[in-house]
PDB file of N, H, CA, C and O in Angstrom:
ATOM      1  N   UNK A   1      25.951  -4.917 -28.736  1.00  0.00           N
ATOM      2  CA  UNK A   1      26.220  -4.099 -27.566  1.00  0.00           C
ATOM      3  C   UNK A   1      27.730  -4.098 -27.297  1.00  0.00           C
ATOM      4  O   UNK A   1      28.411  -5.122 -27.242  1.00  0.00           O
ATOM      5  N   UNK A   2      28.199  -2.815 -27.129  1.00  0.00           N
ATOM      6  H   UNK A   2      27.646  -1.983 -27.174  1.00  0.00           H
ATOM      7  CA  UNK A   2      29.539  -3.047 -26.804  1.00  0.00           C
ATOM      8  C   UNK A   2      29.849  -2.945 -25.379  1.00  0.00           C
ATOM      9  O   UNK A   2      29.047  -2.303 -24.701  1.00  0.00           O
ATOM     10  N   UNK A   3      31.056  -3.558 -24.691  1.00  0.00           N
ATOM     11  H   UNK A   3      31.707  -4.080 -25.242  1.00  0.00           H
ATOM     12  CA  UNK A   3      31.430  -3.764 -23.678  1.00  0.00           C
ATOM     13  C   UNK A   3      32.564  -3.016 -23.251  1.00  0.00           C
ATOM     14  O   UNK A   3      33.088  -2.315 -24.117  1.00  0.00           O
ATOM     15  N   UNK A   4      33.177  -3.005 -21.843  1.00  0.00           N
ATOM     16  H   UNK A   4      32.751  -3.574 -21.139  1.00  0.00           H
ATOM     17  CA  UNK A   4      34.364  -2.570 -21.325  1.00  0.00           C
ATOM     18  C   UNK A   4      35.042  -3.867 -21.426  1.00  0.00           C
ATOM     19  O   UNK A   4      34.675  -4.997 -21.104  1.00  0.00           O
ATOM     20  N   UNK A   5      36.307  -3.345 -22.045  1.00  0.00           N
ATOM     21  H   UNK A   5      36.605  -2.427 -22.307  1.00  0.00           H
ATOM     22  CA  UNK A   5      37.220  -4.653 -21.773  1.00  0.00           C
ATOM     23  C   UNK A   5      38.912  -4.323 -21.784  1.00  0.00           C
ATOM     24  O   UNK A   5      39.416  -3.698 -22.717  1.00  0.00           O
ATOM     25  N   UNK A   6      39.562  -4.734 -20.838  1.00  0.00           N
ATOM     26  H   UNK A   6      39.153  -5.241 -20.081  1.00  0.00           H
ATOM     27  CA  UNK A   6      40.681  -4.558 -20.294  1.00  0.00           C
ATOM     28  C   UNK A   6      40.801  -3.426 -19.633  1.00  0.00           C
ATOM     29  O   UNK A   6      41.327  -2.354 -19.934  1.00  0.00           O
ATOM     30  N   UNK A   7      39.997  -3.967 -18.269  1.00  0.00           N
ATOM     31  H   UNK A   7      39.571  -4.838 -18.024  1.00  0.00           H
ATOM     32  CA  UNK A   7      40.247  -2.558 -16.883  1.00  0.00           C
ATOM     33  C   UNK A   7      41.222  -2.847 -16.528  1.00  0.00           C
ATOM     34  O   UNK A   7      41.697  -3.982 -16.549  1.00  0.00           O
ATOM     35  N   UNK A   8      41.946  -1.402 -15.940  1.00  0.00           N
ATOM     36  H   UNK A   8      41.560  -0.480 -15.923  1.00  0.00           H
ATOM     37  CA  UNK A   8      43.182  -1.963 -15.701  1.00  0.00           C
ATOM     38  C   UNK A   8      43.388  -0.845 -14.226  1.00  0.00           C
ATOM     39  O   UNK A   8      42.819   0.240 -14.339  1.00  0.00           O
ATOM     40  N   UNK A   9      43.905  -1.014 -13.348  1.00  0.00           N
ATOM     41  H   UNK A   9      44.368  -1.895 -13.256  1.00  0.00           H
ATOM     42  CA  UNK A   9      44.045  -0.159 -12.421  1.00  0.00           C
ATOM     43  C   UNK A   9      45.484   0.561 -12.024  1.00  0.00           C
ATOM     44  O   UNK A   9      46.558  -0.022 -11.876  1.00  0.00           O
ATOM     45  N   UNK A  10      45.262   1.789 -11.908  1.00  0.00           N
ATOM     46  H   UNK A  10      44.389   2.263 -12.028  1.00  0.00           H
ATOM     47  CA  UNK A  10      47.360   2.476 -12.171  1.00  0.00           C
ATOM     48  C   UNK A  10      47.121   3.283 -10.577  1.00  0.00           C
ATOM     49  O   UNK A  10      46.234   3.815  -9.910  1.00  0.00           O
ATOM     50  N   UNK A  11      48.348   2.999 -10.533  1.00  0.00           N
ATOM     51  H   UNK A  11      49.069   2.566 -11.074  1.00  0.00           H
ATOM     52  CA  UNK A  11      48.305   3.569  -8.931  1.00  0.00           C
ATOM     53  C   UNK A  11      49.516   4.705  -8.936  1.00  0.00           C
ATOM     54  O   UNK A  11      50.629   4.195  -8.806  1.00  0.00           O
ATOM     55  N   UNK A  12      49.508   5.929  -9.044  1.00  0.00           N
ATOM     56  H   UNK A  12      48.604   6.343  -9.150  1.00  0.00           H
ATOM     57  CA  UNK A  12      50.346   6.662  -9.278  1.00  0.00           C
ATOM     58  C   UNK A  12      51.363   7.862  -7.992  1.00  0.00           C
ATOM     59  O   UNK A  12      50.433   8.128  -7.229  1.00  0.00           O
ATOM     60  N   UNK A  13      51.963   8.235  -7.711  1.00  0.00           N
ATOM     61  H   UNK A  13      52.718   8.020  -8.330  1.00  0.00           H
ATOM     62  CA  UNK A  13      52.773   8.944  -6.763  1.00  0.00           C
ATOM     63  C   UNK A  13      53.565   7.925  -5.868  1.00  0.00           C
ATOM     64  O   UNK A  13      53.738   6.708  -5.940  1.00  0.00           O
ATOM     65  N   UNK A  14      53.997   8.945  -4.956  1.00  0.00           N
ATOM     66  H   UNK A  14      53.857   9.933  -4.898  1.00  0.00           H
ATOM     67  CA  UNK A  14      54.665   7.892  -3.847  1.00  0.00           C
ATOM     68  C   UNK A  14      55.240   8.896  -2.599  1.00  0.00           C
ATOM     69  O   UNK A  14      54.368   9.697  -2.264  1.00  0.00           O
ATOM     70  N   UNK A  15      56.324   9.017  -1.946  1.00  0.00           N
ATOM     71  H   UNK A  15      57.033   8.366  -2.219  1.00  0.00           H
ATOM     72  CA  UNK A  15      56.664   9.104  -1.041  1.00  0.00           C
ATOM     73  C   UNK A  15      56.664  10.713  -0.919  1.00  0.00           C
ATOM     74  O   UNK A  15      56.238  11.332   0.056  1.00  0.00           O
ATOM     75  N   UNK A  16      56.961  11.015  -1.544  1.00  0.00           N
ATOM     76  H   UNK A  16      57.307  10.512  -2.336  1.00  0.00           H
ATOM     77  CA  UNK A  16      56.736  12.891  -1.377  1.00  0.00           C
ATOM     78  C   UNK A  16      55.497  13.151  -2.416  1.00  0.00           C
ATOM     79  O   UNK A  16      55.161  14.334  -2.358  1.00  0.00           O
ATOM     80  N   UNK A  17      54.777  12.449  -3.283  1.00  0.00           N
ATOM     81  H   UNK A  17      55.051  11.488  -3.330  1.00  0.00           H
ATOM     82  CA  UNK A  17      53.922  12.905  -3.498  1.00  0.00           C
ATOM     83  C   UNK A  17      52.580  12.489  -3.145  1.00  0.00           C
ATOM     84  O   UNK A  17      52.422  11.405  -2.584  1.00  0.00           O
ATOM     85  N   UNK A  18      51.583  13.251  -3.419  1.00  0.00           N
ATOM     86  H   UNK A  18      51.712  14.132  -3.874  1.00  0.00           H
ATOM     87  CA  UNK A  18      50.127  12.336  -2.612  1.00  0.00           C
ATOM     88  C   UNK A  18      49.750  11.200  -3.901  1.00  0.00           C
ATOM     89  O   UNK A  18      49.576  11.377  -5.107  1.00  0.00           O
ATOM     90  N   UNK A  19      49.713   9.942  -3.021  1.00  0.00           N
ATOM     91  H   UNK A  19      49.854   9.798  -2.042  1.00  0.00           H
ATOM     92  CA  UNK A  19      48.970   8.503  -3.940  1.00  0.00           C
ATOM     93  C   UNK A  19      47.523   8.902  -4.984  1.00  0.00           C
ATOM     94  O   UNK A  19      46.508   9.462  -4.569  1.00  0.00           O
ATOM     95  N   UNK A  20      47.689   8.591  -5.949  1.00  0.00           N
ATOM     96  H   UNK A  20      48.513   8.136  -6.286  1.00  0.00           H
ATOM     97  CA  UNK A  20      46.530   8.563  -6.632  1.00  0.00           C
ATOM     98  C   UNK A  20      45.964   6.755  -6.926  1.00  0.00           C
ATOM     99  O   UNK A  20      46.731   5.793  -6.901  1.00  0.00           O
ATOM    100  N   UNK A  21      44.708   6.695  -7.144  1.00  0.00           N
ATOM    101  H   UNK A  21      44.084   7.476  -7.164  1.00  0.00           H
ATOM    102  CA  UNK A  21      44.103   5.487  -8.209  1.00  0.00           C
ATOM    103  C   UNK A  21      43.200   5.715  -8.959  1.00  0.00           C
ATOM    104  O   UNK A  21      42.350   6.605  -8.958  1.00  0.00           O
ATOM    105  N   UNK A  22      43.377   4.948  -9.567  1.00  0.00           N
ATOM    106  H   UNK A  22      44.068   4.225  -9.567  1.00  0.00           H
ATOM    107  CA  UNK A  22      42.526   5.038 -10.820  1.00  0.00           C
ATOM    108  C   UNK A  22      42.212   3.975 -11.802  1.00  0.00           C
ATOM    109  O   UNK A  22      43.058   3.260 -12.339  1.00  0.00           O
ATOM    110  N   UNK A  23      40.922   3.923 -12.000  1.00  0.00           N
ATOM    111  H   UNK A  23      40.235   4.503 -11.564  1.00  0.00           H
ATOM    112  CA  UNK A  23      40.667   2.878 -13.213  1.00  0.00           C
ATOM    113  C   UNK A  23      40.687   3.037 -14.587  1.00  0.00           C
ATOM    114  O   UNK A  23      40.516   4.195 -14.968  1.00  0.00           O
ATOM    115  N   UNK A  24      40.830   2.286 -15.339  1.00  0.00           N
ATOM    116  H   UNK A  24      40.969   1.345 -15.030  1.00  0.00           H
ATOM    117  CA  UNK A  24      41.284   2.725 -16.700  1.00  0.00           C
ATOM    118  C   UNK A  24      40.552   1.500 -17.696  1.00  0.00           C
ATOM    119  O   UNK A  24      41.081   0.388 -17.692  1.00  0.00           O
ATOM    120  N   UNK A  25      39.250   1.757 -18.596  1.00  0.00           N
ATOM    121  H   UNK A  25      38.821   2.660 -18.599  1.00  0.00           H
ATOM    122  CA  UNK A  25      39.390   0.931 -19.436  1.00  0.00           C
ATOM    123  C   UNK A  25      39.390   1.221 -20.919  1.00  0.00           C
ATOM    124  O   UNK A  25      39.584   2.382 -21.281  1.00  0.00           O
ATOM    125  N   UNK A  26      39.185   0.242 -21.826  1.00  0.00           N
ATOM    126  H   UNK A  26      39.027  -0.701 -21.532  1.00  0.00           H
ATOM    127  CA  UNK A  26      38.777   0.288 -23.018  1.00  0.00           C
ATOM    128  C   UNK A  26      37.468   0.430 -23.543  1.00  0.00           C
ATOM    129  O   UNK A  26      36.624   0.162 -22.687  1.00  0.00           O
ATOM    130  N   UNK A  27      37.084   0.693 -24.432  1.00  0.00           N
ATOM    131  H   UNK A  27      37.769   0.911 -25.127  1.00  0.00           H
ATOM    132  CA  UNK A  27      35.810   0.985 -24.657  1.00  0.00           C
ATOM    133  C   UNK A  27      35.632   1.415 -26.367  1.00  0.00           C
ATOM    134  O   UNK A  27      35.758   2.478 -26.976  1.00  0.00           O
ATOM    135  N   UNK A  28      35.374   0.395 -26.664  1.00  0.00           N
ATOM    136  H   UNK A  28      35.272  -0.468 -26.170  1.00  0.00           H
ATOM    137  CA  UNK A  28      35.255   0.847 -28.806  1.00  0.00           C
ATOM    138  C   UNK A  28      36.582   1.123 -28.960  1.00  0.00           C
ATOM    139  O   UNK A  28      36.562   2.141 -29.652  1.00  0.00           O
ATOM    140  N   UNK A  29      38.179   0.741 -28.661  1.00  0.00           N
ATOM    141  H   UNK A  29      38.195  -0.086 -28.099  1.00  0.00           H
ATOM    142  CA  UNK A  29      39.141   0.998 -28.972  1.00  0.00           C
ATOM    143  C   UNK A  29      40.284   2.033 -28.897  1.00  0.00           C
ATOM    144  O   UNK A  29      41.325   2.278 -29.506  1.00  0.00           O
ATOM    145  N   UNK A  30      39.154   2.818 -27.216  1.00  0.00           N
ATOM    146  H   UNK A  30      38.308   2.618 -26.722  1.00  0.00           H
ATOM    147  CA  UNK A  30      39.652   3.938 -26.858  1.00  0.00           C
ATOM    148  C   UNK A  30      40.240   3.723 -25.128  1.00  0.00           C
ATOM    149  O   UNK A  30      39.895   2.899 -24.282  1.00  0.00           O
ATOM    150  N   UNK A  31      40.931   4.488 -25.087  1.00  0.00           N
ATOM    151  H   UNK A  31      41.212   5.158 -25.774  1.00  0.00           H
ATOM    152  CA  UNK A  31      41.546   4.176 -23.435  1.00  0.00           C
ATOM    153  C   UNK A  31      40.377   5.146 -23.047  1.00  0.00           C
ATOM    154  O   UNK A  31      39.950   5.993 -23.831  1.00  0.00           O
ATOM    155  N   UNK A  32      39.902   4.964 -21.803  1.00  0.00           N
ATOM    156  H   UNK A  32      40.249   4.276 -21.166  1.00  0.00           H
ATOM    157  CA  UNK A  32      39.189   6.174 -20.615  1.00  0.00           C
ATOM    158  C   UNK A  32      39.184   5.817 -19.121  1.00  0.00           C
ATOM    159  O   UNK A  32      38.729   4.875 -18.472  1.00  0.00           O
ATOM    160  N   UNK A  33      39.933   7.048 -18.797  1.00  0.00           N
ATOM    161  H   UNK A  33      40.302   7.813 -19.324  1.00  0.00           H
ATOM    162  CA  UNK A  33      39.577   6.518 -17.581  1.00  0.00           C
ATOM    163  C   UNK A  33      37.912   7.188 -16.734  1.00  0.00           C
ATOM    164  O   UNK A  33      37.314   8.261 -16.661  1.00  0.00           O
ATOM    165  N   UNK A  34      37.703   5.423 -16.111  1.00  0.00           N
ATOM    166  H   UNK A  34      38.189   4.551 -16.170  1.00  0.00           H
ATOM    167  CA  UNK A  34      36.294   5.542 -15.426  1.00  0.00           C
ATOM    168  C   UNK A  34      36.361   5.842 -14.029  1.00  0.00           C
ATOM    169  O   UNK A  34      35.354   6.294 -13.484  1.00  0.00           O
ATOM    170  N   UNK A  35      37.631   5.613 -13.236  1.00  0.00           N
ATOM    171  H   UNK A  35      38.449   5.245 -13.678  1.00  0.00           H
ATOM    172  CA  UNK A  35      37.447   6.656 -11.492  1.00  0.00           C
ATOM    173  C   UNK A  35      38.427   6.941 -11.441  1.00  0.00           C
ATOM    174  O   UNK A  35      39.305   6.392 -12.106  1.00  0.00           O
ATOM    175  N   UNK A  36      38.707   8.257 -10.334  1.00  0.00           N
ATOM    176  H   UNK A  36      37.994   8.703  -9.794  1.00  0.00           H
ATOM    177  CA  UNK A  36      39.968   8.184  -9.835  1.00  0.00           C
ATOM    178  C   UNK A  36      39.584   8.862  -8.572  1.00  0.00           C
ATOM    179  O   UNK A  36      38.612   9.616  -8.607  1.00  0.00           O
ATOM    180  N   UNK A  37      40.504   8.611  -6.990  1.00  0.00           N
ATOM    181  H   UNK A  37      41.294   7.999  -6.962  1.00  0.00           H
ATOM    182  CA  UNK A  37      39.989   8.659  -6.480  1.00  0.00           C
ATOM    183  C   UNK A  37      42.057   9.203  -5.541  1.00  0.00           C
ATOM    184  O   UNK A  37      43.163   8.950  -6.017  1.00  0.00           O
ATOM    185  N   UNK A  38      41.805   9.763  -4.526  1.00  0.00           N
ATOM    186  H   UNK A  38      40.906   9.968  -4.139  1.00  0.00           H
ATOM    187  CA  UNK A  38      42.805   9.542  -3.166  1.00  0.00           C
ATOM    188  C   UNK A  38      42.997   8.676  -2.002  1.00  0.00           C
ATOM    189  O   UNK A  38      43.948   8.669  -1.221  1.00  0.00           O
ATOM    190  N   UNK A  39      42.024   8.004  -2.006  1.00  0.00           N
ATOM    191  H   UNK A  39      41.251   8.010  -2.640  1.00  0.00           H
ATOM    192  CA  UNK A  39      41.609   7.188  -1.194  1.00  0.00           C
ATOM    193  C   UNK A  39      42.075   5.965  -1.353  1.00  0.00           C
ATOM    194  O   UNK A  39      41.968   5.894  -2.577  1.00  0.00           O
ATOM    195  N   UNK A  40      42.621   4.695  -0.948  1.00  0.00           N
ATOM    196  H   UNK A  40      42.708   4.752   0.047  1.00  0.00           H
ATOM    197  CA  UNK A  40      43.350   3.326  -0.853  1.00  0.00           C
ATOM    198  C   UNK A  40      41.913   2.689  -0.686  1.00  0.00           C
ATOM    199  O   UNK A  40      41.451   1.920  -1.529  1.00  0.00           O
ATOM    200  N   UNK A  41      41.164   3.105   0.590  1.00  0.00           N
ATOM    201  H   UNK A  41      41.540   3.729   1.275  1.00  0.00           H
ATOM    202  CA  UNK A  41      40.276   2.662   1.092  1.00  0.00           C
ATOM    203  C   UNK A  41      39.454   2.082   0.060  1.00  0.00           C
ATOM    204  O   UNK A  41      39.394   0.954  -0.429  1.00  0.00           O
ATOM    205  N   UNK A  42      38.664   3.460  -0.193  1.00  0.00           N
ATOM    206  H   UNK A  42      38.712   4.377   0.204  1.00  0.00           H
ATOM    207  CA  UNK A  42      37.497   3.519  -1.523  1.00  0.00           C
ATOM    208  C   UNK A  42      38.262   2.947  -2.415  1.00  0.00           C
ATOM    209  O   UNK A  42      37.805   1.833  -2.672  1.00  0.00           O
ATOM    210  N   UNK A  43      39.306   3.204  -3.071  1.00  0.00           N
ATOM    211  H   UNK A  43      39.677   4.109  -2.863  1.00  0.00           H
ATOM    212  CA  UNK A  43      39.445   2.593  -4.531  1.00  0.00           C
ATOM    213  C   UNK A  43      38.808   1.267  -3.653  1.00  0.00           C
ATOM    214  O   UNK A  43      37.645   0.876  -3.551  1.00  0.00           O
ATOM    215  N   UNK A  44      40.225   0.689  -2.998  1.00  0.00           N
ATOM    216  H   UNK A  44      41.170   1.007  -3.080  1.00  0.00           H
ATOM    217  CA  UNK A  44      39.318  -1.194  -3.032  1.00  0.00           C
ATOM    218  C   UNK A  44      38.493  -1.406  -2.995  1.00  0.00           C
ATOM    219  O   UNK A  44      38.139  -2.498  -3.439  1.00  0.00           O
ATOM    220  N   UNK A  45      37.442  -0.385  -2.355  1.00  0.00           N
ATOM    221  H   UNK A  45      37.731   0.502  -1.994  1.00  0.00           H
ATOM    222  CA  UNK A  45      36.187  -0.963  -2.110  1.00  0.00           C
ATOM    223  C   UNK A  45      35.262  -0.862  -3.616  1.00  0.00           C
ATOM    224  O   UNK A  45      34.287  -1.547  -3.926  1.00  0.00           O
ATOM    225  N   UNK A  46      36.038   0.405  -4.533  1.00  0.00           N
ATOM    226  H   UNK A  46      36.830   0.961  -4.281  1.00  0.00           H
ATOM    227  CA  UNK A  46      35.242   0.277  -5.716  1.00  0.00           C
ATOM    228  C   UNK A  46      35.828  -0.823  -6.545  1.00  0.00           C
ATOM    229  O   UNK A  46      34.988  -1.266  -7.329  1.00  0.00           O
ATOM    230  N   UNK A  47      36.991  -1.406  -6.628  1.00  0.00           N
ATOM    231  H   UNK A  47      37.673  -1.047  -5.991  1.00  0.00           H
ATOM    232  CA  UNK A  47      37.609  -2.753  -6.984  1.00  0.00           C
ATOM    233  C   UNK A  47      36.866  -3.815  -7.264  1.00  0.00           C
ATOM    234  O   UNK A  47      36.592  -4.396  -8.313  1.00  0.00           O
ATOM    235  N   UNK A  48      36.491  -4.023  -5.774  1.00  0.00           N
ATOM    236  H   UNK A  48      36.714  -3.551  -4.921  1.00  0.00           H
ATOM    237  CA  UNK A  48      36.234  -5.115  -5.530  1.00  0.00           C
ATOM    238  C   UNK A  48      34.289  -5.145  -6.039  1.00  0.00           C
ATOM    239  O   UNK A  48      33.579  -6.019  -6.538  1.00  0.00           O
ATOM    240  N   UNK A  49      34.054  -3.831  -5.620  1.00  0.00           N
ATOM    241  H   UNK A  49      34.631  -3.121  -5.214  1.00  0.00           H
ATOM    242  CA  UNK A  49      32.108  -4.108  -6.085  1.00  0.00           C
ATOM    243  C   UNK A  49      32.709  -4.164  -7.618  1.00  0.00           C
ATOM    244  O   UNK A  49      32.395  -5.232  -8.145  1.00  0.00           O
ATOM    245  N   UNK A  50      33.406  -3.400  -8.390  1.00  0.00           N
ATOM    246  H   UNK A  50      33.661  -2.533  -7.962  1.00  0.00           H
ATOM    247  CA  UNK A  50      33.619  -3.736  -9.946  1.00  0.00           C
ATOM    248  C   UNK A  50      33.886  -5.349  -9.984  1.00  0.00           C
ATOM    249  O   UNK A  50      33.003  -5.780 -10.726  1.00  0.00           O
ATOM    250  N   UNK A  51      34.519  -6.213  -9.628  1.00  0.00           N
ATOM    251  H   UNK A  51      35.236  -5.863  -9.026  1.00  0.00           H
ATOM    252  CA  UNK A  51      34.733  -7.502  -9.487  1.00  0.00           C
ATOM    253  C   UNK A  51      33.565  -8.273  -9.658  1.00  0.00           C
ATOM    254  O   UNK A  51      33.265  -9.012 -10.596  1.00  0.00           O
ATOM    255  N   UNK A  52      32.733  -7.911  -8.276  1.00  0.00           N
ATOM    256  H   UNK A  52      32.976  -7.310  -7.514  1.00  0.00           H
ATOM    257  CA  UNK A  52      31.529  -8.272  -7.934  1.00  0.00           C
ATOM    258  C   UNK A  52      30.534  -8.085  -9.458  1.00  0.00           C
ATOM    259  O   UNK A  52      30.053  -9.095  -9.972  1.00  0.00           O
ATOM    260  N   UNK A  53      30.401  -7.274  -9.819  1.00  0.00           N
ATOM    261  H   UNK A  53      30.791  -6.454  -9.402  1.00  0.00           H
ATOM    262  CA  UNK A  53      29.931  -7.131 -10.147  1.00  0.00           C
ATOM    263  C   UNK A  53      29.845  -7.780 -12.249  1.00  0.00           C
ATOM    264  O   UNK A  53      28.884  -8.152 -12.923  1.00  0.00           O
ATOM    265  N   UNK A  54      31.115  -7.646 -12.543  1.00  0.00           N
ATOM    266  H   UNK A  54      31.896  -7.344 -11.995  1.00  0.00           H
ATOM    267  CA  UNK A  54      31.780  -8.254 -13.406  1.00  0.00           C
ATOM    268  C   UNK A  54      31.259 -10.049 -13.616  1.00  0.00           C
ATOM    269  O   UNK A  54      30.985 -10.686 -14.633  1.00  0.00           O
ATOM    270  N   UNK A  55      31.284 -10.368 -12.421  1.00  0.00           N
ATOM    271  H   UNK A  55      31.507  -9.851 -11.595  1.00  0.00           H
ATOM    272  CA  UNK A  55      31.314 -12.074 -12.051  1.00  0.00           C
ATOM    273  C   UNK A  55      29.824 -12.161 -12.128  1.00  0.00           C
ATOM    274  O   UNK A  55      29.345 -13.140 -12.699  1.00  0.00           O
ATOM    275  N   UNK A  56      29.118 -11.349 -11.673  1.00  0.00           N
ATOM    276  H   UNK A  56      29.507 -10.554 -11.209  1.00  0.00           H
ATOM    277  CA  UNK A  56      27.557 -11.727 -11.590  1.00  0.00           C
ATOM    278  C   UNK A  56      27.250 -11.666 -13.090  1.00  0.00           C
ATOM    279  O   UNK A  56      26.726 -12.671 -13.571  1.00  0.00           O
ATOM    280  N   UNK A  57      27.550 -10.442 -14.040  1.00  0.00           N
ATOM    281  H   UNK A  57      27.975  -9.626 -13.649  1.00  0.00           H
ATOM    282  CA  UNK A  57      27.220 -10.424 -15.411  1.00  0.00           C
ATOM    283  C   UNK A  57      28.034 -11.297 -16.131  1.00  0.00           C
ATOM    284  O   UNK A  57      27.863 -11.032 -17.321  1.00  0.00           O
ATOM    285  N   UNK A  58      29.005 -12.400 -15.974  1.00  0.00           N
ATOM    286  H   UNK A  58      29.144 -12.615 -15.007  1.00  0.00           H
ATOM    287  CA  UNK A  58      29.696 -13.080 -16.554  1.00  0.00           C
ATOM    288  C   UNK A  58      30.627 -12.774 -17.188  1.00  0.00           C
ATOM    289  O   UNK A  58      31.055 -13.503 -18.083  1.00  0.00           O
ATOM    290  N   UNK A  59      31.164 -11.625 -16.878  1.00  0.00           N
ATOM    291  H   UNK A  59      30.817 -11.033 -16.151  1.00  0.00           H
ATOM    292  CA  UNK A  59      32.088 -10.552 -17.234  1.00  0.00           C
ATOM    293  C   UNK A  59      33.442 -11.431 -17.323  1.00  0.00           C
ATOM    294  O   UNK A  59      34.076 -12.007 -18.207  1.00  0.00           O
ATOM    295  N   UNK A  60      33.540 -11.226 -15.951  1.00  0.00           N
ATOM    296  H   UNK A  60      33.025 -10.758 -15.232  1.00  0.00           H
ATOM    297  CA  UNK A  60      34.792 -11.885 -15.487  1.00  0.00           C
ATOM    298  C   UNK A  60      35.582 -13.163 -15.473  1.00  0.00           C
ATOM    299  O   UNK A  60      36.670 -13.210 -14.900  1.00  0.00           O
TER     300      UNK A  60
END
């Protein structure tokens, strides 16, 4: 079974432009990204359930 491995999170724009996030992993040796979102809020909150969730499957 293959796995995700090395998520990585890029946080892109800034002061005149609108903030982006986004997750980014590997997968069979390919970059993809898996969210992206405008939101500060939501990303963390999808962060952190990815975390969560990582730690319960022994991921992490």
């Amino acid at each position: 079974m293959a796995s995700l491995s090395e998520i990585e999170r890029v946080e892109q724009g800034g002061l005149l432009q609108s903030r982006s996030y986004e997750l980014w992993a590997s997968f069979r040796g390919q970059r993809h990204r898996l969210f992206r979102c405008h939101d500060a809020r939501e990303f963390g909150q999808i962060c952190r359930a990815l975390t969560r969730a990582r730690e319960y499957a022994g991921v992490a």
